[in-house]
N, C-alpha and C positions, 0 to 999 in steps of 0.2 A: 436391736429391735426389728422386728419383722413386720410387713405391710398387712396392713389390718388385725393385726395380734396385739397391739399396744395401742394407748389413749395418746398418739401423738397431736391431736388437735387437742386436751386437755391438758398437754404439757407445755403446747405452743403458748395456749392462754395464759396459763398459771406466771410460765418464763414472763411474759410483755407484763400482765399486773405487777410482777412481784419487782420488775425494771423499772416501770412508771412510778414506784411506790421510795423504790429509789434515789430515781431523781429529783424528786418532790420532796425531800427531808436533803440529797447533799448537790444539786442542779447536776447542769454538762455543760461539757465545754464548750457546745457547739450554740445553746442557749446563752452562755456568758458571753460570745462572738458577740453574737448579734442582739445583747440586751434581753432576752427573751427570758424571764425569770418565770421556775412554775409556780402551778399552784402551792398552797401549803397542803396536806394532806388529807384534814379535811374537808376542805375544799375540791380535792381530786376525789373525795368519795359522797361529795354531796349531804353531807351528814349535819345533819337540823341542832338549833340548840338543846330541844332536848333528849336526842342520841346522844349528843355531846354530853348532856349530863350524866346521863346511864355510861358512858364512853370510860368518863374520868373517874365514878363510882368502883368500877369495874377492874380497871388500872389499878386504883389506891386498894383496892379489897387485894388484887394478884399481890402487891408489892409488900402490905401489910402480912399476909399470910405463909408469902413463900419467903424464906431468906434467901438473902442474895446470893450468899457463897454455893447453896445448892445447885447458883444455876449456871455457874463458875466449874462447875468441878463434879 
C-alpha cells in the first residue's frame, strides 16, 4: 500500500468494527480477567425494537431463500 493511494483510514475502521463485532458474539480475554462482559450485538449497534424486527425478517427471508450448502461450497 502506498501513502495516500489507498483508504487506509477506511480499512483502519472497517478492521476495529468488524473486531468489536467480534467480541461482542465470543468476548476476550482481557474482559473475562477483569469481569467485564460486552455488550450483545445489538446492543453494540444500538438497534431499536423495531430495526430488530426488520433485523429478524431479513435474516429468516436470507435463510429461507438461500440454501445453506451454497454458502458452504
Amino acid at each position: 500500500m502506498k501513502i495516500e493511494l489507498s483508504p487506509a483510514g477506511a480499512y483502519y475502521f472497517v478492521s476495529t468494527l468488524l473486531t468489536n463485532c467480534h467480541t461482542c458474539y465470543y468476548g476476550s480475554k482481557t474482559g473475562f480477567a477483569f469481569e467485564c462482559f460486552p455488550p450483545s450485538i445489538r446492543e453494540y449497534f444500538h438497534i431499536t425494537e423495531d430495526e430488530d424486527e426488520v433485523l429478524n425478517m431479513y435474516i429468516n427471508h436470507f435463510f429461507s431463500v438461500v440454501d445453506v450448502q451454497d454458502l458452504e461450497g
